[in-house]
C-alpha positions, 0 to 999 in steps of 0.5 A: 385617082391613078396607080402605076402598074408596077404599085397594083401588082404589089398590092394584088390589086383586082383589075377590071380590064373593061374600065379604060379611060383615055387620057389627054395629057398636057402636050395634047398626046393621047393614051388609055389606061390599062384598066381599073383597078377597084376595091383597093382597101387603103389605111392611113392611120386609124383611117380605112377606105376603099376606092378605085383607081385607073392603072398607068404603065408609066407615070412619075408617081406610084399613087395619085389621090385626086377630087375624088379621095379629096371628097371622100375624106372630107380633106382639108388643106392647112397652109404653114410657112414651111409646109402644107397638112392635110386633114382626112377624116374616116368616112365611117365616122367623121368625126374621127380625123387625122392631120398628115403633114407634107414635108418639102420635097426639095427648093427651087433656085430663081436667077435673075437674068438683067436685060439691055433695050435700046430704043432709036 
């Protein structure tokens, strides 16, 4: 899980400066993190939780729950036509569960490109 610094000063996040992780991004460049930050409470609805998070100074996202938010929550992914829902259940007590729903972010347009071989 990743947060962006600017998101863990909000939030007065406690941050261990010892825990850097290097991270190999997809063009092959390499960075460190600038720390963890741990014990972070979230609540989504009646669900609260605790996890940690490795701090980024830049990122295209403010908050990023991967596997191990995933595995926590014991999600589940729901596929629609229109949208995904996202089942999390608390960790207290799993029976207790909520869905949240994604909502489309924005569409893609596909052109179509019409090529002309010659062969001799």
């Amino acid at each position: 899980m990743v947060i962006r610094e600017d998101l863990a000063n909000e939030v007065g996040a406690k941050v261990n400066r010892q825990r850097m992780l290097r991270m190999e991004g997809a063009n092959g460049s390499t960075s460190h993190t600038l720390g963890c930050a741990e014990d972070l409470d979230m609540h989504i609805g009646d669900v609260s939780f605790t996890i940690h998070a490795h701090i980024v100074c830049t990122a295209p996202f403010r908050l990023l729950l991967g596997c191990p938010f995933h595995h926590l929550l014991l999600c589940r992914l729901e596929d629609h036509p229109d949208r995904v829902d996202v089942s999390i259940h608390d960790p207290a007590d799993p029976s207790c569960s909520i869905v949240v729903p994604s909502r489309a972010c924005r569409t893609a347009e596909v052109g179509f490109v019409t090529t002309l071989t010659c062969q001799v």
